[in-house]
N, C-alpha and C positions, 0 to 999 in steps of 0.2 A: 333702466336707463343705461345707457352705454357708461358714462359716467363715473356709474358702480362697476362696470366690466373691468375699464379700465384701472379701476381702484384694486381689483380683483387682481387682474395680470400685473401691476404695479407689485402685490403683495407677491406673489409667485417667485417676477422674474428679481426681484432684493433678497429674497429669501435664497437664492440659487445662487447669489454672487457669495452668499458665506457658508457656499456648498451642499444649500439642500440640493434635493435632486426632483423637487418639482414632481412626485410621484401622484397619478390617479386620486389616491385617499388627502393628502396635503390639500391639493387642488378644489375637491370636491368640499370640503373642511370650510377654506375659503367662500365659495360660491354658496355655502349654505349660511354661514355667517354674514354672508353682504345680501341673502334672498334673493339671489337673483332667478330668473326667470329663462327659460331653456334657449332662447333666443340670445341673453346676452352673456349666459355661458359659454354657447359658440363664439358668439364675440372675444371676448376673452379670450380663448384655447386658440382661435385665431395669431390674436396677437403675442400670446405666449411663445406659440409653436414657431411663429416669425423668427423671433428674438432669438431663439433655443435655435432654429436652425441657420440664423444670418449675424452670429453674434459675433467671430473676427471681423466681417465686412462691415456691420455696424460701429464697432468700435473703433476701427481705421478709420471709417468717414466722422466721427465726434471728434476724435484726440486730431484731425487735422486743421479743426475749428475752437479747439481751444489750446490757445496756444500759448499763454503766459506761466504754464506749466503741466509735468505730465499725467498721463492720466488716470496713472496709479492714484494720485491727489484726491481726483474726485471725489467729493463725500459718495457712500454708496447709495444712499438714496438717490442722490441727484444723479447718477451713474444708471441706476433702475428704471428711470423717469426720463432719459436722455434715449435708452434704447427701447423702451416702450415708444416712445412719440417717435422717434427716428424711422423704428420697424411699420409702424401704421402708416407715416407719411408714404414711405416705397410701398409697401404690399399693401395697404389697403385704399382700393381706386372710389371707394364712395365713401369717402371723408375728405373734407378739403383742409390742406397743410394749415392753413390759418387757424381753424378746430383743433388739431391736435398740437398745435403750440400753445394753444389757450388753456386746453385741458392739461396740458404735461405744466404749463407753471402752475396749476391750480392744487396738482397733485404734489410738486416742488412745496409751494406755500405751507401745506398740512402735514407734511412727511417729512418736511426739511426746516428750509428757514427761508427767511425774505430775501433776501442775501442771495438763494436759491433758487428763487423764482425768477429773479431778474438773470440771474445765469443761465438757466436752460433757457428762456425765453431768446439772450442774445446768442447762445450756441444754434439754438433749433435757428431761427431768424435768421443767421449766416447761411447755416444752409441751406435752405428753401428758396433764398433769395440768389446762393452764387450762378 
């Protein structure tokens, strides 16, 4: 299930904000732990590779929508979960932005707090909508 993909890339690109380096074996580690299946391992490395490669222009476009403080603040999950769903909303064309808001608070909820969900939820929802 993509689901799990995303749960996968979730786990990757949090791991990468307190400097792992998201290496081959880390990755693999992951995707055998969540069982995923070859299809949505690509999924995944998809939306990793996004994140890894558009992550100043992702985080320019978040920190412009949250703006009651800066974006250093962000808890880091909620920060993993913001450019996860943000990276899929732009680069990937067969998901529709309403999906990947649904799935990024869903992953907020289990990873973070409720507090959390409602946050990436009205961060994604500004943008999508502006």
């Amino acid at each position: 299930m993509r689901s799990d993909a995303r749960e996968a890339a979730f786990k990757i690109i949090f791991a990468d904000l307190f400097g792992g380096d998201g290496k081959k074996g880390f990755r693999a580690a992951i995707y055998k732990e969540l069982k995923l299946k070859d299809e949505e391992c690509a999924f995944a490395e998809g939306l990793v590779n996004a994140v890894f490669s558009h992550k100043d222009a992702l985080m320019e476009e978040i920190s412009a929508h949250v703006t009651r403080f800066a974006d250093y603040r962000i808890y880091p999950a909620d920060k993993a979960v913001l450019l996860l769903a943000l990276a899929e909303i732009r680069y990937c064309d067969d998901v529709p932005p309403v999906v990947s808001v649904s799935e990024a608070a869903a992953l907020a909820r289990k990873y973070s707090t409720e507090k959390s969900a409602d946050f990436v939820n009205g961060v994604l929802g500004g943008i999508i909508n502006k």
